[in-house]
matplotlib code that plots the C-alpha trace (Angstrom):
import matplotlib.pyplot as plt

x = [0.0, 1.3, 2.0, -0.5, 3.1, 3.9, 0.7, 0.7, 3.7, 3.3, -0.3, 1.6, 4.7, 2.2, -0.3, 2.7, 3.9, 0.6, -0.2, 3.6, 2.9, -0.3, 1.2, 3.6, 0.9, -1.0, 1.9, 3.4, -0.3, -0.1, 3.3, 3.6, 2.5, 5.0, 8.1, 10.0, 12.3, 15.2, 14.3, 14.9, 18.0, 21.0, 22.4, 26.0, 28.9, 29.1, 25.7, 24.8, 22.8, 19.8, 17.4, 17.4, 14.1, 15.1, 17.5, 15.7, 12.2, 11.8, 7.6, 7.7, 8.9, 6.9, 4.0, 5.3, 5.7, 2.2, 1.2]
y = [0.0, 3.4, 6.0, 9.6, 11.4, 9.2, 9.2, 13.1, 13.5, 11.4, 13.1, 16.8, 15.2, 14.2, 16.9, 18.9, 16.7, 16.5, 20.4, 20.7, 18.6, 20.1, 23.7, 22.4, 20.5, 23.8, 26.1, 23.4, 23.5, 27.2, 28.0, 24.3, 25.2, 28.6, 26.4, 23.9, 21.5, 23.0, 25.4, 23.6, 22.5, 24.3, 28.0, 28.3, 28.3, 32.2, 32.1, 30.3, 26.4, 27.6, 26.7, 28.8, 30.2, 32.0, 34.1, 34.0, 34.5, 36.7, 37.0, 33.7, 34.4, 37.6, 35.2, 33.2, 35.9, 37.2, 33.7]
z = [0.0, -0.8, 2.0, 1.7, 1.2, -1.3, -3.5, -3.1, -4.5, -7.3, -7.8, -7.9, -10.4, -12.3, -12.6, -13.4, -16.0, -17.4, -17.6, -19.3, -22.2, -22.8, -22.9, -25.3, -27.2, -27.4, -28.6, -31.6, -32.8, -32.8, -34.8, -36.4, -39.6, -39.5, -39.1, -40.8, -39.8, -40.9, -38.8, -35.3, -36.2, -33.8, -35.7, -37.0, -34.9, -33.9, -32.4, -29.5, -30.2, -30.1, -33.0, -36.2, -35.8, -32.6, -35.3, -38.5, -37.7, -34.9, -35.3, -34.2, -30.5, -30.8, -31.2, -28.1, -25.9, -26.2, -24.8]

ax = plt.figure().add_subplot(projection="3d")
ax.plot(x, y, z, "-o")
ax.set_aspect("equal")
plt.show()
């Protein structure tokens, strides 16, 4: 039998896990169709890794930001 701790914690992890993936669910449906997948991959060496779109489209965390 599980411990009350126990089973709340697991209940919080989970509600957190659960209300993560369907912010991110939410947002790829939102700017999916904007972005290509050349467009996640990591930017050239004198930028920092991030994905390309954070550098080349600029509306696109515009439309992120207004979330």
């Amino acid at each position: 039998m599980l411990s009350p701790g126990f089973a709340a914690i697991v209940a919080v992890v989970g509600a957190v896990g659960a209300v993560a993936g369907a912010t991110a669910l939410q947002v790829g449906r939102r700017i999916g169709p904007e972005l290509k997948a050349t467009d996640l991959l990591p930017a050239a060496p004198p930028r920092l890794p991030l994905p390309r779109f954070v550098y080349e489209k600029p509306e696109l965390l515009n439309k992120l930001k207004r979330r």
